[in-house]
C-alpha positions as a Markdown table, in Angstrom:
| # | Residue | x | y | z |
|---|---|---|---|---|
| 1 | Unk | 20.5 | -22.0 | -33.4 |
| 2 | Unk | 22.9 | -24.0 | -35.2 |
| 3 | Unk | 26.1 | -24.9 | -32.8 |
| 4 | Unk | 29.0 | -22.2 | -34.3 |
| 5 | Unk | 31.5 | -24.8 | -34.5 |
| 6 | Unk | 29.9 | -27.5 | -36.4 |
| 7 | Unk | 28.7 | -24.1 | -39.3 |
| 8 | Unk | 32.7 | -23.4 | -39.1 |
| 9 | Unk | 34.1 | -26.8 | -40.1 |
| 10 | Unk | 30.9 | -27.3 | -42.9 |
| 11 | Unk | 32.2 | -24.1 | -44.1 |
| 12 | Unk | 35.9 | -25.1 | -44.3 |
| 13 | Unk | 35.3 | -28.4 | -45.9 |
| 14 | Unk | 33.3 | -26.8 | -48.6 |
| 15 | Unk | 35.9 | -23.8 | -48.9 |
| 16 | Unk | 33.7 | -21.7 | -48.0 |
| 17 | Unk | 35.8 | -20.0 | -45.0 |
| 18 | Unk | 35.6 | -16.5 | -46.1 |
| 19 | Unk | 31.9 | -16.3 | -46.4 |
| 20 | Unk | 31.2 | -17.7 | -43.0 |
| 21 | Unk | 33.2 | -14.8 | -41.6 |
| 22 | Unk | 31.7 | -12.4 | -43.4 |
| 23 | Unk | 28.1 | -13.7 | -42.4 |
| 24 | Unk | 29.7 | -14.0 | -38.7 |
| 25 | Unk | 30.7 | -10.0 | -39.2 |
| 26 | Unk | 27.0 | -8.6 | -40.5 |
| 27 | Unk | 25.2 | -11.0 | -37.9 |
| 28 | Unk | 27.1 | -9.1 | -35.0 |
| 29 | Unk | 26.2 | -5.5 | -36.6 |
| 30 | Unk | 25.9 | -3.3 | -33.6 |
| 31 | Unk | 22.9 | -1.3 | -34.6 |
| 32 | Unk | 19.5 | -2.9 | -35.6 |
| 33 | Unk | 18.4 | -2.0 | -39.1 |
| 34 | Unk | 15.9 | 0.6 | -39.8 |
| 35 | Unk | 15.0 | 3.3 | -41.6 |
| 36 | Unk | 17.9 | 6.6 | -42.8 |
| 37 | Unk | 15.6 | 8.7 | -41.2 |
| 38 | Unk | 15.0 | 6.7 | -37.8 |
| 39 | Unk | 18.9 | 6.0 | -37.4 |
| 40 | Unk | 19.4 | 9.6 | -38.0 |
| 41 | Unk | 16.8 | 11.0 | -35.3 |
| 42 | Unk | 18.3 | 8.1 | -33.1 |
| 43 | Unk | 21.6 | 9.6 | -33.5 |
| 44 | Unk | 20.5 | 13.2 | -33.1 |
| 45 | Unk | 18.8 | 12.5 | -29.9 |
| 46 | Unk | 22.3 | 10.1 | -28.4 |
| 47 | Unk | 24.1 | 13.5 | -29.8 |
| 48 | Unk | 22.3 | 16.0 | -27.5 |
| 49 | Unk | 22.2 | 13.4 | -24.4 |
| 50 | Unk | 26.5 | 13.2 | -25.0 |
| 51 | Unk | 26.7 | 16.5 | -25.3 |
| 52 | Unk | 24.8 | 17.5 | -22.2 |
| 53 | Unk | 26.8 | 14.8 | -20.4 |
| 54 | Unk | 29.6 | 16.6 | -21.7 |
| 55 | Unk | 28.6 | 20.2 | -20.4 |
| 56 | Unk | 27.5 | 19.2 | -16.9 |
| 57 | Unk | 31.2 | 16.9 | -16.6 |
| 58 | Unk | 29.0 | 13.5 | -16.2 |
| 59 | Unk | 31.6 | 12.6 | -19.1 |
| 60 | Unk | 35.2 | 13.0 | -19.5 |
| 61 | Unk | 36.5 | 15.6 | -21.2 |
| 62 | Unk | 39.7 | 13.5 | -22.5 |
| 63 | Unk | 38.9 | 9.7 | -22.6 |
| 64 | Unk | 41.4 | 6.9 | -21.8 |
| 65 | Unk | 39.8 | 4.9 | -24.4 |
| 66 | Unk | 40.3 | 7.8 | -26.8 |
| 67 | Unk | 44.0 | 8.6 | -25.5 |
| 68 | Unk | 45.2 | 4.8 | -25.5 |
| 69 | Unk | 44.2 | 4.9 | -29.1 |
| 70 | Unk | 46.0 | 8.1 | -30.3 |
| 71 | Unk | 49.2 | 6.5 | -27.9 |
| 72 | Unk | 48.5 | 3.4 | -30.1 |
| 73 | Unk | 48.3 | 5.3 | -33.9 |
| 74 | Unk | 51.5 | 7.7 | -33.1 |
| 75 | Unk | 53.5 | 4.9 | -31.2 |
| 76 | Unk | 53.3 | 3.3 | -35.5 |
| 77 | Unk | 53.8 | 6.6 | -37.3 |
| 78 | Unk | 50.3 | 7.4 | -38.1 |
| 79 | Unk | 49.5 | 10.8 | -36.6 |
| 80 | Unk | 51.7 | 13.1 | -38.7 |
| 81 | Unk | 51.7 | 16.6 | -39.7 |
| 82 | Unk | 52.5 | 15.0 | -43.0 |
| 83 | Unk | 49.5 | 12.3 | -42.9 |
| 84 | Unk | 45.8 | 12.7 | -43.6 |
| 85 | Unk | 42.7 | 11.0 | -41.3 |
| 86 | Unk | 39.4 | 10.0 | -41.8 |
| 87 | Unk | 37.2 | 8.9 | -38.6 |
| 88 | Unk | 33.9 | 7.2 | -40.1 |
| 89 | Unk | 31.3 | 7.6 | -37.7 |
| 90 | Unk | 32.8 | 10.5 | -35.7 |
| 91 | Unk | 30.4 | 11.5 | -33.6 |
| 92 | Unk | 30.5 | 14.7 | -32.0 |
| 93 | Unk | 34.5 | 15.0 | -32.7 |
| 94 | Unk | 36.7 | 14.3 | -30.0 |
| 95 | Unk | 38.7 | 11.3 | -31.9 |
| 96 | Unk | 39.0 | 13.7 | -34.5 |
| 97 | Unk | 39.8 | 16.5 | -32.5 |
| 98 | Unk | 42.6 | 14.7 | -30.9 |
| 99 | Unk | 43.6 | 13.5 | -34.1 |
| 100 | Unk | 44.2 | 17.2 | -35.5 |
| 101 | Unk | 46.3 | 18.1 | -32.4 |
| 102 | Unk | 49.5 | 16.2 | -34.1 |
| 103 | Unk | 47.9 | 14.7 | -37.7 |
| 104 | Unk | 47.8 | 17.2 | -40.9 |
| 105 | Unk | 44.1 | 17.4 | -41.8 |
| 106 | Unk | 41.5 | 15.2 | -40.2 |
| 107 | Unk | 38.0 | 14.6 | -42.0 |
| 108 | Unk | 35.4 | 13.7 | -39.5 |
| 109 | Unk | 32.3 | 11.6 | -41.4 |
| 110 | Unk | 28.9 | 11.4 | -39.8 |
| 111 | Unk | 24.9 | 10.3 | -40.3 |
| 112 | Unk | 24.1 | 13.0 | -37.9 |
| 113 | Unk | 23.6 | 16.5 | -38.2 |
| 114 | Unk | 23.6 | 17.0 | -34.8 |
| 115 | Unk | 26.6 | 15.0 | -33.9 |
| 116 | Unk | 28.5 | 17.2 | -36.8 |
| 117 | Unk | 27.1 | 20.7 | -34.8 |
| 118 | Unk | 28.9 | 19.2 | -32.0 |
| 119 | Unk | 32.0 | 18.2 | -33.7 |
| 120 | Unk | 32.7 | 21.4 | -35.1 |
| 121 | Unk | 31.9 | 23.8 | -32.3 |
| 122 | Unk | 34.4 | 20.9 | -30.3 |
| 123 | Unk | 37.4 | 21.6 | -32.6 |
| 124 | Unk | 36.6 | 25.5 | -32.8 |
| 125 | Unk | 36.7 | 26.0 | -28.9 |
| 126 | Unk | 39.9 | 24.0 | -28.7 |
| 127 | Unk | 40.9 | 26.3 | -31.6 |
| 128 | Unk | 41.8 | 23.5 | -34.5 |
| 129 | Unk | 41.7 | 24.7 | -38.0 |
| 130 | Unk | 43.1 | 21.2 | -39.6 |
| 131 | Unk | 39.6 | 19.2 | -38.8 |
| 132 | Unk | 36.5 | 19.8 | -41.0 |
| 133 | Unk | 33.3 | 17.2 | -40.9 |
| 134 | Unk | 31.1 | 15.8 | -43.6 |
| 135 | Unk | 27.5 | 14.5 | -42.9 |
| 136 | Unk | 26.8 | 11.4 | -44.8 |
| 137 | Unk | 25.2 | 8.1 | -44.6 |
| 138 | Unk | 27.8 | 6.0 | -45.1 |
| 139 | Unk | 25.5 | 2.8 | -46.3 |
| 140 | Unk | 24.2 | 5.3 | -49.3 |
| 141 | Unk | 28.1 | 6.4 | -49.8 |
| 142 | Unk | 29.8 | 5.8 | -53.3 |
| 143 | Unk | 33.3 | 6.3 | -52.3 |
| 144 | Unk | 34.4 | 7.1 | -56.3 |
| 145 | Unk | 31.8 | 9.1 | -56.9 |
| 146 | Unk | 32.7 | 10.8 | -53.8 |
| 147 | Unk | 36.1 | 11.7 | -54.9 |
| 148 | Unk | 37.4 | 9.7 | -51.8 |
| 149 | Unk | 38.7 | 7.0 | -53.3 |
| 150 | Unk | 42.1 | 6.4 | -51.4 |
| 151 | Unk | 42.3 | 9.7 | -49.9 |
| 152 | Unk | 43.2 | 9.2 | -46.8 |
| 153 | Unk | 46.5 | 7.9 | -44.8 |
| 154 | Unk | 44.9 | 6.5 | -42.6 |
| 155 | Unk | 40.8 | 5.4 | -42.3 |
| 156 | Unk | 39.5 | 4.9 | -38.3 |
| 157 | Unk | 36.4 | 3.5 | -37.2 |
| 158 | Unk | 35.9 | 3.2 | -33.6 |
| 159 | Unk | 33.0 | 1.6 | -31.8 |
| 160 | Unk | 30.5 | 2.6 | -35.3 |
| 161 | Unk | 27.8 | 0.9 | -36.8 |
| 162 | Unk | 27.9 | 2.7 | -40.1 |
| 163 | Unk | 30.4 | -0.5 | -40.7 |
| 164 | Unk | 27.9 | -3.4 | -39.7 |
| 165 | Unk | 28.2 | -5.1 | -43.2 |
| 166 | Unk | 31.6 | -6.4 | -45.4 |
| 167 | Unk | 30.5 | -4.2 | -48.4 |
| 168 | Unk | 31.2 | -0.9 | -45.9 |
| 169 | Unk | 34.8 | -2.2 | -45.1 |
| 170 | Unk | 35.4 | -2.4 | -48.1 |
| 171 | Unk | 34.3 | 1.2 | -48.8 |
| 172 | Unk | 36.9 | 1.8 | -45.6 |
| 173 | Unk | 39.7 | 0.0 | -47.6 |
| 174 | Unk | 38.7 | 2.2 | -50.8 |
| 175 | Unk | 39.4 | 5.2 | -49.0 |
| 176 | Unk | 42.7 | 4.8 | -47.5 |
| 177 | Unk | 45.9 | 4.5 | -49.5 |
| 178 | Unk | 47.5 | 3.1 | -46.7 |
| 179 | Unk | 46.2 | 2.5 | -43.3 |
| 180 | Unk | 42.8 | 1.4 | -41.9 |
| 181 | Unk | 42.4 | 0.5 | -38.1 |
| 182 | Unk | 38.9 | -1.0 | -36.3 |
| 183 | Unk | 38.1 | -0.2 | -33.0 |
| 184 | Unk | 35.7 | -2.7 | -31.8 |
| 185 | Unk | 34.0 | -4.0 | -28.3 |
| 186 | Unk | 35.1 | -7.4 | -26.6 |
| 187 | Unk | 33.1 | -7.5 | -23.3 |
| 188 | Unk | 31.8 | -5.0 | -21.1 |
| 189 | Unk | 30.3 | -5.0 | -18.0 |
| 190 | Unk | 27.8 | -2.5 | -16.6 |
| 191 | Unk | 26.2 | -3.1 | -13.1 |
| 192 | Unk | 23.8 | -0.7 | -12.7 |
| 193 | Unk | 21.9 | -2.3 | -16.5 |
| 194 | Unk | 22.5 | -5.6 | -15.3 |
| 195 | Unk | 20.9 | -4.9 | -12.0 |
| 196 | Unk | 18.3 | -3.3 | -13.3 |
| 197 | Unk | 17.2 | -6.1 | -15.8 |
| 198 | Unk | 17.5 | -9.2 | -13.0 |
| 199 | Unk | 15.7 | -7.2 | -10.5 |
| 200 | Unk | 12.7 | -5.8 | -12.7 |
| 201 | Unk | 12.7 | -8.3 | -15.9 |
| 202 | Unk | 14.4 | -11.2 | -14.2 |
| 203 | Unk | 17.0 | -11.9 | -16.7 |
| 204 | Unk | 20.4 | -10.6 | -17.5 |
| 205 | Unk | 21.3 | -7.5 | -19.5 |
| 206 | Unk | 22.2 | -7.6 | -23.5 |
| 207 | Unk | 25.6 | -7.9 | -23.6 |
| 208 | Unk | 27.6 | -4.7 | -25.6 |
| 209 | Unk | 29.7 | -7.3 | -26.9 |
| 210 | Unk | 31.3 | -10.5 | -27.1 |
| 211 | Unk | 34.3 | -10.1 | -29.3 |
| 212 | Unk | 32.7 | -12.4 | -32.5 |
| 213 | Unk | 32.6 | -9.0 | -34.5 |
| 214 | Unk | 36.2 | -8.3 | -34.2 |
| 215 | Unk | 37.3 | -12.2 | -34.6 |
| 216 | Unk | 35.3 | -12.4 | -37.9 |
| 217 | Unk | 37.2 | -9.2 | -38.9 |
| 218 | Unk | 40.6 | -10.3 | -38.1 |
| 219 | Unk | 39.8 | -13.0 | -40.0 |
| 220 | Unk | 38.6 | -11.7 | -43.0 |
| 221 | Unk | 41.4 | -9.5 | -43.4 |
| 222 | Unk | 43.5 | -12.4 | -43.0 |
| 223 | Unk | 41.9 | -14.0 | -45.4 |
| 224 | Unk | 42.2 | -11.5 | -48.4 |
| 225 | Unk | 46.0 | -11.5 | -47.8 |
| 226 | Unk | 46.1 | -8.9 | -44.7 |
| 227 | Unk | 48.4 | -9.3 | -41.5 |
| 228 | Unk | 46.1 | -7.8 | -39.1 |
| 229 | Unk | 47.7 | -6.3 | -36.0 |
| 230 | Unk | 45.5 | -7.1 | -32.7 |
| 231 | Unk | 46.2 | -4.5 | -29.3 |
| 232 | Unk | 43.6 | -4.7 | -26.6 |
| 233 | Unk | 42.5 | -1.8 | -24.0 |
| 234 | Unk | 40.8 | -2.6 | -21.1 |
| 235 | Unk | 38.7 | 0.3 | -19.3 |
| 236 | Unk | 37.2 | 1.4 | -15.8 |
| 237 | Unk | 34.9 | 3.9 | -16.0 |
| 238 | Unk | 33.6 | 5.5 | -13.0 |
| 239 | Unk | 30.0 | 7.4 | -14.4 |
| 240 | Unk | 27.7 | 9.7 | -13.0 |
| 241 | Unk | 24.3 | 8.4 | -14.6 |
| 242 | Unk | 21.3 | 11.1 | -14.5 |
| 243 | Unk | 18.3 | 8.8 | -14.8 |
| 244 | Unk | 16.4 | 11.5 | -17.0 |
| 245 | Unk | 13.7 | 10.7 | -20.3 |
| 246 | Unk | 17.2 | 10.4 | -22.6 |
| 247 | Unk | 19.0 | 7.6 | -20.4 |
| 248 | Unk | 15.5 | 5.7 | -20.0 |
| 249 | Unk | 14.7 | 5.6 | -23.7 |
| 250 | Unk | 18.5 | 4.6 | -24.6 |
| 251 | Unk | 17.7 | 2.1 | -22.3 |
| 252 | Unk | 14.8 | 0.4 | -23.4 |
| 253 | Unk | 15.7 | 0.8 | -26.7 |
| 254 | Unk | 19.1 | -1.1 | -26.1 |
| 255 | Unk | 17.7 | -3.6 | -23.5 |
| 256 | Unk | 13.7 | -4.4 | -23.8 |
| 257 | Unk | 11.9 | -6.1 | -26.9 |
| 258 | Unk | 9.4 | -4.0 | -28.6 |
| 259 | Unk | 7.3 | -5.3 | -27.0 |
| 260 | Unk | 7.5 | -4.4 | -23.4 |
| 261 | Unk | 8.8 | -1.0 | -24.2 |
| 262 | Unk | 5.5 | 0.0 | -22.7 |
| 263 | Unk | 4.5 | 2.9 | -20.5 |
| 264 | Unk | 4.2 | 0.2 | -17.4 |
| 265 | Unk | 8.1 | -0.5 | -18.0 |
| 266 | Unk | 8.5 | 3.1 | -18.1 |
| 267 | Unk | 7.2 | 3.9 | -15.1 |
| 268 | Unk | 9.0 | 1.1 | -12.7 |
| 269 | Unk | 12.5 | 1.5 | -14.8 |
| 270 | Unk | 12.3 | 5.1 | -13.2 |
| 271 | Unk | 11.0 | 4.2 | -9.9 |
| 272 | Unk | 13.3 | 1.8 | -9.7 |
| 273 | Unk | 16.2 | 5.0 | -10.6 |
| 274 | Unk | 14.9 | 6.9 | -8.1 |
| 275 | Unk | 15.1 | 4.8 | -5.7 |
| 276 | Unk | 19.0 | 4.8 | -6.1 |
| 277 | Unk | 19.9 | 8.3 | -7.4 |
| 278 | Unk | 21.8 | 10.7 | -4.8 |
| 279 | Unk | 21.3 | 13.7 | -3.3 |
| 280 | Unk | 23.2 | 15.6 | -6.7 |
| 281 | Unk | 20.9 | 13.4 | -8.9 |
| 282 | Unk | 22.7 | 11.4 | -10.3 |
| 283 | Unk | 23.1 | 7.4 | -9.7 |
| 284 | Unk | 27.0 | 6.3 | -9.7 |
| 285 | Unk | 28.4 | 3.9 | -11.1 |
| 286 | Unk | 31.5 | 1.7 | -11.9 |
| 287 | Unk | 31.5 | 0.1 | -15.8 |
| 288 | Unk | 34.1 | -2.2 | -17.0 |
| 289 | Unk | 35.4 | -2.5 | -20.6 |
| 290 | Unk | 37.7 | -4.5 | -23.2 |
| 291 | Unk | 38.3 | -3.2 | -26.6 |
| 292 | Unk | 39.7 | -4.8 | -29.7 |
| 293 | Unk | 41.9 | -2.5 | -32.5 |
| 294 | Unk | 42.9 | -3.8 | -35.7 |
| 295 | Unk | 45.4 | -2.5 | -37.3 |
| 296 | Unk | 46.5 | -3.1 | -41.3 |
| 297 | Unk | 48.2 | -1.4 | -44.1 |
| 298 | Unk | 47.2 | -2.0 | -47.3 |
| 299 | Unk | 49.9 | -1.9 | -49.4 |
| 300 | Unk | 51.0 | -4.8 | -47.5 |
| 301 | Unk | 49.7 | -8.7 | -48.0 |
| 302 | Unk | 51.0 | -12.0 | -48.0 |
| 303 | Unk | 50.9 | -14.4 | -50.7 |
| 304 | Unk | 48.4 | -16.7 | -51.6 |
| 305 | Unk | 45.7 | -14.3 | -49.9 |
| 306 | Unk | 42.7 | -12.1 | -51.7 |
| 307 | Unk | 39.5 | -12.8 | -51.4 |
């Protein structure tokens, strides 16, 4: 691999800055590409392992990921009962949700059609009528077509690969009249995955993150005139793992090659859990993260800037 820094200053003698950010975005996509309808089943399947997580309190009920955010977005005048939300890749609803507790009307958009189920009998049990869903894949999505063009107050995306390229940011920009914000990873640090891989595969875990996503975004924005706002929340999670068929395939999905996703693997990945899990179960454990947020308003750009 080319050294980073040596791509960088080739890029800024031949003016050529904003393209080497935007490659630098797409190359640090969070989700590998593949087929519509083998994202979606991946989706549907992560959908019914959060939700049983959910259910059996292996996950908290109100994050402090998803709290700091909200803190964040009303501490600026963004969660109104005058203001309208989207959340693009919403999952099974509970940014949404806690949107909708202070925000007009919140529009929850996702791939899966599970992970909408989920969102709506979310809001309905904690009796919200301001927060309706729409399944879509986002990639496929003309926003004018749509009738979405800038609809919104304020456009979030947290932690979702349905923005992995520069051509769906801008289909996030399209839809806001005023406000987007990014929520993105910086590092994380999980023990029980990175003891896992040393011990069995004698190398270190894939890393969640290393921040390069959200630096290429900050800089793109700045780039086409933006003033980017950067916060940072840093998390400690304590987590109750159940080492079941859904937390083994997440895992070799996320961590082995094709490859050695094998039925050998299988079998020693969950002798290895066994031989750790408690009398409940479940294995615990301690994970550490650091998120980025980005926060811009469109109507707002400096001169000299536009892409």
């Amino acid at each position: 691999m080319r050294n980073p820094e040596k791509l960088f200053r080739e890029a800024l003698r031949e003016g050529m800055e904003q393209e080497y950010f935007a490659d630098l975005y797409e190359a640090e996509q969070m989700e590998t590409e593949g087929s519509p309808e083998r994202t979606m089943e991946k989706w549907d399947k992560r959908a019914d392992a959060w939700e049983a997580e959910r259910r059996e309190g292996r996950r908290e009920a109100r994050d402090e990921r998803l709290l700091s955010t909200v803190e964040y977005l009303k501490s600026r005048g963004l969660l109104t009962p005058e203001q309208t939300v989207a959340d693009i890749g919403c999952g099974p609803g509970r940014f949404a949700a806690e949107f909708g507790k202070t925000a007009g009307h919140v529009t929850g958009f996702d791939l899966s059609e599970k992970m909408i189920g989920y969102g709506k009998d979310y809001v309905r049990r904690a009796g919200l009528t301001n927060v309706s869903f729409c399944r879509l894949d986002f990639r496929a999505l003309d926003v004018e077509k749509a009738g979405l063009s800038h609809s919104f107050d304020l456009v979030v995306a947290s932690l979702t690969p349905a923005l992995s390229r520069v051509e769906e940011l801008e289909k996030m920009m399209e839809m806001s009249r005023a406000f987007c914000c990014s929520v993105s990873y910086i590092s994380s640090a999980r023990p029980l995955e990175e003891a896992l891989m040393k011990e069995l595969f004698g190398r270190r875990a894939k890393s969640r993150g290393n921040g390069r996503q959200f630096y290429a975004l900050f800089n793109l924005l700045f780039l086409k005139g933006y003033l980017p706002e950067a916060t940072y929340y840093r998390r400690r999670e304590e987590r109750r793992i159940l080492p079941d068929d859904s937390y083994i395939e997440g895992f070799m999905e996320n961590s082995l090659s094709g490859e050695e996703r094998t039925r050998e693997n299988r079998e020693r990945i969950e002798a290895w859990l066994r031989d750790r899990t408690e009398a409940d179960g479940t294995i615990r454990t301690v994970n550490t993260s650091c998120y980025g947020r980005l926060l811009w308003d469109l109507r707002q750009k400096r001169e000299g800037g536009g892409w």
